[in-house]
N, C-alpha and C positions, 0 to 999 in steps of 0.2 A: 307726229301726232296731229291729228287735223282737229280744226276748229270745230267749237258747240255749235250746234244747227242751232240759229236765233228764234226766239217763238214769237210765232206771229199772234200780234192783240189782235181780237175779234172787234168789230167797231160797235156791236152791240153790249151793252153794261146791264150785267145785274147785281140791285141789292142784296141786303140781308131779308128783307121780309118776302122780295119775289124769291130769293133760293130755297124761302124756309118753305112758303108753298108751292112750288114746284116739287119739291121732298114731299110735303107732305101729300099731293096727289100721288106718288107713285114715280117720279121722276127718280134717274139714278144719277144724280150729282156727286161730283168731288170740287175741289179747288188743288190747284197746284201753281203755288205762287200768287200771281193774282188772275190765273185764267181759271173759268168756268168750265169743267169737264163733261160731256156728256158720255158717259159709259155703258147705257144701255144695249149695244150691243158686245163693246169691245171685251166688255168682262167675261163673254163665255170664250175667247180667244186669247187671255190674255199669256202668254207665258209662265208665268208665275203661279198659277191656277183659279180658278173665281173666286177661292176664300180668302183672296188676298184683297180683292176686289171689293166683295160682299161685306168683308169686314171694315170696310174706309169710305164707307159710302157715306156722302153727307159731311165730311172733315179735309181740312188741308192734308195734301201727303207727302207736300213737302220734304218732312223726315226721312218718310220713306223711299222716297222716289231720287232723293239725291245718297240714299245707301247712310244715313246717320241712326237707322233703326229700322229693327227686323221684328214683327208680329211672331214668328218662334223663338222660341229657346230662351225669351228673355226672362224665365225662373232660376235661371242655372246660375250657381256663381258667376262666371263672366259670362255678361251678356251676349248676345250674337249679334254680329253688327248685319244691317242687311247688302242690298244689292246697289248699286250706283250703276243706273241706267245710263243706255247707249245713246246714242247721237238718233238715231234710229227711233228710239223709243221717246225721244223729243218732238221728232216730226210726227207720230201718232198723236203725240200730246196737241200737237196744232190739226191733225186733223181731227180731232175729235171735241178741241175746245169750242164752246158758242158763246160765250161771252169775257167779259173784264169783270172780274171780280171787285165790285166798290164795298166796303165796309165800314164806309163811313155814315 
């Protein structure tokens, strides 16, 4: 089993107030962890399809992205757990992060 690709911090930091208006211009932001996602373009690529994208836009995905919850099937009795990304899909995460999430 080989090691997690380490994510690289961006040395640039954004707030809460500049993600909010970045969002609110039209920016396609996530957070994962505490990196800053830019997604504009990856969402039309992503594997999993863009509604997966389109719907997480603007929230940590943490949940998602480390496979602790799945956006389908969670009305069914047992819930559906989701996907627990690749080593792979860590280094997209670095190339696509632009900054450090501060929330404080």
């Amino acid at each position: 089993m080989s090691e997690e690709e380490p994510y690289v911090i961006p040395a640039a930091v954004m707030n809460v107030e500049e993600f909010e208006r970045r969002m609110h211009a039209g920016e396609m932001l996530m957070i994962l962890d505490d990196l800053v996602l830019d997604v504009s373009e990856f969402y039309k690529v992503h594997p999993g399809g863009k509604f997966v994208i389109e719907h997480t836009i603007g929230t940590d995905i943490a949940k998602f992205f480390y496979g602790g919850y799945s956006l389908e099937d969670n009305m069914l009795s047992t819930p559906a757990f989701g996907f627990r990304h690749s080593n792979y899909a860590r280094m997209i995460a670095n190339d696509i992060a632009i900054a450090r999430f501060d929330c404080s």
